[in-house]
C-alpha positions in Angstrom: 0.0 0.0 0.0 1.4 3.3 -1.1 0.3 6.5 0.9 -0.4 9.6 -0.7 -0.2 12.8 1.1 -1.3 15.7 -1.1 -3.8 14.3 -4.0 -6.3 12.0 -1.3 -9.9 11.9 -2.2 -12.7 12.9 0.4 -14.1 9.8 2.1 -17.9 11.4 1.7 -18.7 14.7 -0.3 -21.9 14.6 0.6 -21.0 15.3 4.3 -18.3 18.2 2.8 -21.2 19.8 1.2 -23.7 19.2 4.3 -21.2 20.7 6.8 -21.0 24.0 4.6 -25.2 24.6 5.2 -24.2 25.1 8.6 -21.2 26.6 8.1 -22.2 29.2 6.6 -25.0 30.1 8.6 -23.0 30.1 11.5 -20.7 32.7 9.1 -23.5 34.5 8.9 -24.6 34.9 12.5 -20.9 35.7 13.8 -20.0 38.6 11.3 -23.7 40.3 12.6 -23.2 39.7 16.2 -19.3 41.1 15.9 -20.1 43.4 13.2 -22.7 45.3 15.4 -20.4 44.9 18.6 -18.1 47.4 16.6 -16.5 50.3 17.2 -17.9 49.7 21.0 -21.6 48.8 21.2 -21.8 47.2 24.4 -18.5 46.5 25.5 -17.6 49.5 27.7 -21.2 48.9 29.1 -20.9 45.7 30.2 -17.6 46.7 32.3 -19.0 49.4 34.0 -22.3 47.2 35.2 -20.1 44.3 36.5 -18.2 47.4 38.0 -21.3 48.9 39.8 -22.4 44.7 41.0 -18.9 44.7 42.3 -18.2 41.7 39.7 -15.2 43.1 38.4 -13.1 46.2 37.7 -14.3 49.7 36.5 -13.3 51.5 33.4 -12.6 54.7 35.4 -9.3 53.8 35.6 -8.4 55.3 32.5 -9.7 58.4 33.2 -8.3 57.8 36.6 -4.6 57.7 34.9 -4.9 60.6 32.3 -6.0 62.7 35.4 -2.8 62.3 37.0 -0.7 61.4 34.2 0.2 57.8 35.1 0.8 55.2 32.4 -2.4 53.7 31.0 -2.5 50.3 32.7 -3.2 46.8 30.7 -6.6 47.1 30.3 -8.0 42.9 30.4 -8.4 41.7 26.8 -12.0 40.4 28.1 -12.6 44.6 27.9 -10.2 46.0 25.2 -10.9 46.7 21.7 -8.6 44.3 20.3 -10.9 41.7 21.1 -13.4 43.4 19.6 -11.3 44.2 16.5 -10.0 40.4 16.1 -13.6 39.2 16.6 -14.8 41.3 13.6 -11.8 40.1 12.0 -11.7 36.6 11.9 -15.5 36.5 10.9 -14.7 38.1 8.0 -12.2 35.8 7.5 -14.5 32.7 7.8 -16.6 33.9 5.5 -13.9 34.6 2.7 -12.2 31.0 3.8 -15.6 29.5 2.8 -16.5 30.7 0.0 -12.4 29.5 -1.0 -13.2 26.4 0.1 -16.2 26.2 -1.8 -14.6 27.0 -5.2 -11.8 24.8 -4.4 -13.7 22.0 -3.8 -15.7 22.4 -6.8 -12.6 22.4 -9.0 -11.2 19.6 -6.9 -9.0 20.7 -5.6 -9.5 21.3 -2.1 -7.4 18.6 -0.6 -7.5 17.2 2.8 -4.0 18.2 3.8 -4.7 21.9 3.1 -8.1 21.8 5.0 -6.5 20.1 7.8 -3.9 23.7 7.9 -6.8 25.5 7.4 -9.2 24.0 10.1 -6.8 24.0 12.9 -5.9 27.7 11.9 -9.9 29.0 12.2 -10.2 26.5 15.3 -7.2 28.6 17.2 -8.7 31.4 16.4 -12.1 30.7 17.7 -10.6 29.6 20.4 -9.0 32.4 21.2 -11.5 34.5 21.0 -14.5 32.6 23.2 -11.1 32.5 25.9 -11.3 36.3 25.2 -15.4 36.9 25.9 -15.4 34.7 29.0 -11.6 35.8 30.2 -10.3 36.8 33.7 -10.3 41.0 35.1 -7.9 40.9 37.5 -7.2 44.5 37.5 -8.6 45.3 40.3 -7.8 43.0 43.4 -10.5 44.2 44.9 -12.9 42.6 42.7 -11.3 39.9 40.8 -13.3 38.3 37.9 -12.1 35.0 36.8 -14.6 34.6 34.2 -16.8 37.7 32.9 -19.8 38.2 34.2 -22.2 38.1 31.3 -20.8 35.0 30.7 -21.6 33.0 34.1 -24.2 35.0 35.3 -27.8 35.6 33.7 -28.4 38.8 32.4 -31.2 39.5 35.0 -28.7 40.2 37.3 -28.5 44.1 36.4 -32.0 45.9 36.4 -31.3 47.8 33.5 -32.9 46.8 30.5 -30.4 48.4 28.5 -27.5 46.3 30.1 -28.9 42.8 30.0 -30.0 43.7 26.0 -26.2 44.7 25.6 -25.6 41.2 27.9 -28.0 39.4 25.7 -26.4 40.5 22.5 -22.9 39.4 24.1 -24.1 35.7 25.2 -25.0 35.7 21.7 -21.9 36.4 20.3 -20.2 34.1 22.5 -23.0 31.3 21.2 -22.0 31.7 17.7 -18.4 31.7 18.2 -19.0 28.1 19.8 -20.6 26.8 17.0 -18.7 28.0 14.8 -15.6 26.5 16.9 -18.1 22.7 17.2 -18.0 23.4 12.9 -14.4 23.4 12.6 -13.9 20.6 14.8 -16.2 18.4 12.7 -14.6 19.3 9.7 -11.2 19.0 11.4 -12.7 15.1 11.9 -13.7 14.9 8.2 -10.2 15.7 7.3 -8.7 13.2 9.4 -11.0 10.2 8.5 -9.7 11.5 5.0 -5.8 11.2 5.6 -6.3 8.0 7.3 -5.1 4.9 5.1 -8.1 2.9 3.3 -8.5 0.9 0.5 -8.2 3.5 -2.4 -4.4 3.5 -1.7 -4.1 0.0 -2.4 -6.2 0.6 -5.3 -4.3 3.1 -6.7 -1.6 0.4 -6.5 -2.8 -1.8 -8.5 -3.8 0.7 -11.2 -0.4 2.2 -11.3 0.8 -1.7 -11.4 -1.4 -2.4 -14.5 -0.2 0.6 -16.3 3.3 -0.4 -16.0 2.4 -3.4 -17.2 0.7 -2.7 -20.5 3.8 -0.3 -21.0 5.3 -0.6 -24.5 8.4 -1.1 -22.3 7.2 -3.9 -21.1 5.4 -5.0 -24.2 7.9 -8.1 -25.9 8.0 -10.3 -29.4 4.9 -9.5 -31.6 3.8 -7.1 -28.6 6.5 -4.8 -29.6 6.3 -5.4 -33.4 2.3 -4.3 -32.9 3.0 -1.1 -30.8 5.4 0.1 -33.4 3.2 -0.9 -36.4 5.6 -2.7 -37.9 4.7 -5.3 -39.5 6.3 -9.4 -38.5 7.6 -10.8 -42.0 7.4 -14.7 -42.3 10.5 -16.3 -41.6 12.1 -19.6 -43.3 14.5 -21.2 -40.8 16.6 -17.7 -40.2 16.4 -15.7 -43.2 13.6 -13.8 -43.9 11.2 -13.6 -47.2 9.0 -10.3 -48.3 7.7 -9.8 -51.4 10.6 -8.1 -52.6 12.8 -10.6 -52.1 11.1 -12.8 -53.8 10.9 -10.6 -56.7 14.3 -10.4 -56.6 14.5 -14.3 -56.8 12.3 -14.6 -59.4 14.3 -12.2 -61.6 17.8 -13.9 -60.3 15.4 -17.4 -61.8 16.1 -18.8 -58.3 13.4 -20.3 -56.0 13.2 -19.7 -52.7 13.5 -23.5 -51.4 16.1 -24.0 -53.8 18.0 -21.5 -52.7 17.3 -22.2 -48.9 18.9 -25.8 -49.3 21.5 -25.3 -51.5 
């Protein structure tokens, strides 16, 4: 059995095809729940609410540090803008990944070694960024959060409607990153069934071993005399008669047996 590593077929396109329905709604879903989060929606909110339940720190402590001209401190990714930024970011990048992948695999030639590069690339990514909703605030020791607090509270928690909307809209976001993430992961197990060894490497095997076979290199005697289109002249013991030999014996008034036994 030879393995090949680049040029493997899928084991089922049906179930590529069935995985991209879903994918692509999830697509959908993550670039308007990130795409509406952007410049700063709700994010600023949400701090200051867990700030005012005493869940975590406040953002004043920016305002706190420009006041008396301190260096800005590291703000927790959970409430910086980078999250929000890279969210937005790698849901466009789904979507333009998919819509590659669909081409590719229409023209065959979206293999399972580069989906495998692919699909572990996107599932990093989503991972990082569900570890950045639901990460730690530990910027205040006074109110350490080890997980935010739209994340493992409900959102009835704060009596303003306009907070548990803006909480709602985040456990939202953090919903469709997770399916997205459950996506990849299925599709990261479609690529490995695919680079597994099966049968059609043993079948490619044989083909390649029947090709060689009906080679003209391996083609011998008439084989080779057919493959060439030349054609086999009869042969009298060892010397060989055509037409124009004979013609040749016929002017010379010398048969061909005659000649062969003399």
């Amino acid at each position: 059995m030879t393995y090949k590593l680049l040029r493997r077929n899928w084991r089922s396109t049906r179930a590529m095809y069935y995985t991209m329905i879903p994918e692509l709604l999830g697509t959908v879903a993550v670039l308007v729940m990130f795409g509406i989060s952007q410049p700063d929606l709700y994010r600023t909110k949400l701090w200051r609410a867990g700030s005012e339940l005493g869940f975590n720190s406040s953002p004043s402590v920016i305002l706190w540090a420009y006041a008396n001209y301190e260096p800005q401190p590291t703000l927790p990714f959970v409430w910086s803008q980078t999250l929000t930024n890279f969210n937005v970011a790698i849901s466009v990048l789904s979507l333009f990944l998919l819509l590659t992948k669909l081409i590719a695999f229409i023209m065959h030639v979206w293999f399972p070694i580069i989906a495998l590069v692919v699909n572990i690339s996107l599932i990093a990514l989503y991972v990082t960024s569900l570890a950045g909703q639901a990460g730690p605030d530990y910027l205040d020791p006074q109110h350490p959060s080890r997980i935010a607090w739209y994340i493992a509270k409900p959102c009835t928690v704060a009596a303003n409607l306009s907070v548990q909307n803006s909480c709602r809209l985040a456990k939202g976001g953090f919903a469709a990153a997770c399916i997205m993430l459950g996506i990849y992961a299925i599709n990261l197990g479609l690529n490995i069934w695919a680079l597994l060894p099966n049968e059609d490497d043993r079948k490619e095997v044989i083909d390649d071993d029947n090709e060689s076979t009906s080679s003209p290199a391996a083609l011998k005697g008439g084989s080779q005399w057919e493959m060439h289109g030349i054609p086999q002249t009869p042969r009298t013991g060892t010397v060989p008669f055509t037409p124009r030999t004979m013609a040749f014996n016929t002017l010379e008034r010398k048969l061909p047996l005659r000649n062969q036994y003399s």
